[in-house]
C-alpha positions as CSV (number, residue, x, y, z in Angstrom):
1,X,-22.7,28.1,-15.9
2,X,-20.5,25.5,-17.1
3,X,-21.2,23.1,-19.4
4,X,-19.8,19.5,-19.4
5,X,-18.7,17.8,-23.0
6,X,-20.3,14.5,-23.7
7,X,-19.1,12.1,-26.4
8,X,-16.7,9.3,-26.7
9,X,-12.6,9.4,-26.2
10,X,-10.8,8.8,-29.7
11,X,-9.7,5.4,-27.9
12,X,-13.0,4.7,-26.9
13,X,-14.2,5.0,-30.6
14,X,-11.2,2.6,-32.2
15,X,-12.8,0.0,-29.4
16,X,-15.8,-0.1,-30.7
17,X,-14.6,0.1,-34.7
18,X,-12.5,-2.7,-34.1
19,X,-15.3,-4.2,-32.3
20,X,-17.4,-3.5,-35.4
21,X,-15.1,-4.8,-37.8
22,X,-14.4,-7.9,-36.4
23,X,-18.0,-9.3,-36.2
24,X,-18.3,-7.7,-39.7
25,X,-15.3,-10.2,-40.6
26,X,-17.1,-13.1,-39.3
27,X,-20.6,-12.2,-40.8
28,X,-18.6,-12.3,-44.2
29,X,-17.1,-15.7,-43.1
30,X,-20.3,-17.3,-42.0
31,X,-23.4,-15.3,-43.8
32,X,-22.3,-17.3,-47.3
33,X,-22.2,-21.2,-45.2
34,X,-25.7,-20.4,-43.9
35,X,-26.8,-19.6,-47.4
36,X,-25.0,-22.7,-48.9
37,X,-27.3,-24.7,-46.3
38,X,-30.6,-22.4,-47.3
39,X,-29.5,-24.2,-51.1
40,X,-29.1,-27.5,-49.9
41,X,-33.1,-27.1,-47.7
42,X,-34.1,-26.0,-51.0
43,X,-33.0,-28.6,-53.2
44,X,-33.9,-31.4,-50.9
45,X,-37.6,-30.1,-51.2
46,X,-37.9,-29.4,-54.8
47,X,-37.0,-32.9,-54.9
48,X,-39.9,-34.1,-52.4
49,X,-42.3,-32.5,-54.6
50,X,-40.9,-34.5,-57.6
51,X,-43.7,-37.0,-59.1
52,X,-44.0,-40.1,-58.0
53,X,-39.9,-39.8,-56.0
54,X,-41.1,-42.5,-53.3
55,X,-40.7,-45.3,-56.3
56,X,-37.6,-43.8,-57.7
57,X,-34.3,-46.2,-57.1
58,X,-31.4,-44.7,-55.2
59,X,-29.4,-44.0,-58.2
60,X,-32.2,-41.8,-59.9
61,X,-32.7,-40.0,-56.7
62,X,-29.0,-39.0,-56.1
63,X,-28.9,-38.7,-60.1
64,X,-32.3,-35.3,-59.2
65,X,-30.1,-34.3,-56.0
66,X,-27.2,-34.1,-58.0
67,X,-28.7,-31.9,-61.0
68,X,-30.6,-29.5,-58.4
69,X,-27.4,-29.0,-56.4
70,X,-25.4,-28.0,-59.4
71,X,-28.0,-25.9,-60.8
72,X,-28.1,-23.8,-57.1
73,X,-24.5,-23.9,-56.9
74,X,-24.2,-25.8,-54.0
75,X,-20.7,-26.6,-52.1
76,X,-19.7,-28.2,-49.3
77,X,-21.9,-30.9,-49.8
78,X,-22.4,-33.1,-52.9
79,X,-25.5,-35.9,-53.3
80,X,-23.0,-38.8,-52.5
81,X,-22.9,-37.1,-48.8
82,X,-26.8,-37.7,-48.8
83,X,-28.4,-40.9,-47.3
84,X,-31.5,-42.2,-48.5
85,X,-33.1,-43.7,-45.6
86,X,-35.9,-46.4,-46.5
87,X,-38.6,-47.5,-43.5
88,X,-41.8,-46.8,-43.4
89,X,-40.9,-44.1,-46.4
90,X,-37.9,-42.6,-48.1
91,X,-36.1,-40.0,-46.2
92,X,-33.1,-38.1,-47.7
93,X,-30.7,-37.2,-44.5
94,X,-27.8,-34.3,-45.4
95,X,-25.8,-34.4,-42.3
96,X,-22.6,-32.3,-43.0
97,X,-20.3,-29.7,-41.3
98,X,-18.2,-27.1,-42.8
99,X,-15.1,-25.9,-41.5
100,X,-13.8,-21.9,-42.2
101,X,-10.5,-20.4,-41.6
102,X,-10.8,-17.5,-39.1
103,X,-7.6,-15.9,-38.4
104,X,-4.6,-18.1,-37.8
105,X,-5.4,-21.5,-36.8
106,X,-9.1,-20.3,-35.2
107,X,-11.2,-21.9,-37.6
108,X,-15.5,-21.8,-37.2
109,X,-17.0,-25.6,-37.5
110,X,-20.5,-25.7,-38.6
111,X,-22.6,-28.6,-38.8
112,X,-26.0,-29.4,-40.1
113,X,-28.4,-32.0,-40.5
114,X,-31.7,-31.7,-42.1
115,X,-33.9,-35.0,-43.0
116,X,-36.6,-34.3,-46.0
117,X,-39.2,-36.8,-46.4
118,X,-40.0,-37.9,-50.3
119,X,-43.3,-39.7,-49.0
C-alpha cells in the first residue's frame, strides 16, 4: 500500500506568508486611524452629556472639544475641523479623511463623518 504525502510545497507556503504579512502591514497602517476615529466618537459624546452644552456659545464649545481631544490624544483632527451646526438644535459635525502612506506612492484615504447632537 502506498501512501500519498499531503501538505503544502515550500513555494506554496512563502505565498501565503507573504500573503499574511502584507494584510498584517496594512492592519498596522489602518487599525491605529480607526481607533483615532473611536477617540474623536468618544469625545464628541462626553461633550453631549455636558450640562446645559445646548446654551453654550461656539467658542466655549470648541474651547470643551478642544480639551477632550487633547486629553484622548486625538490627531488628525483638531476642534477647528468641527462645525457646530445650529437649527432646530446644536449639532457638532466632524467630517474628516486621513490619508496613509502604503508602499510607494499607494497611499489608503479614509474619510469620516459623524454628527453628535448636544440637544
Amino acid at each position: 500500500m502506498i501512501s500519498k504525502q499531503r501538505g503544502m510545497t515550500l513555494i506554496g507556503f512563502l505565498f501565503v506568508l507573504a500573503a499574511a504579512l502584507f494584510v498584517a502591514y496594512i492592519a498596522m497602517k489602518l487599525v491605529p486611524i480607526y481607533l483615532n476615529h473611536y477617540s474623536v466618537v468618544t469625545s464628541m459624546k462626553s461633550l453631549a452629556e455636558e450640562p446645559d452644552v445646548a446654551n453654550m456659545s461656539e467658542g466655549r464649545i470648541r474651547d470643551l472639544l478642544s480639551r477632550k481631544f487633547t486629553t484622548s490624544y486625538v490627531k488628525h483632527v483638531t476642534a477647528r475641523d468641527i462645525e457646530v451646526v445650529r437649527s432646530t438644535g446644536i449639532e457638532i459635525v466632524a467630517e474628516y479623511e486621513v490619508r496613509e502612506d502604503l508602499i510607494g506612492n499607494l497611499d489608503a484615504v479614509v474619510s469620516f463623518k459623524r454628527v453628535q447632537s448636544l440637544n
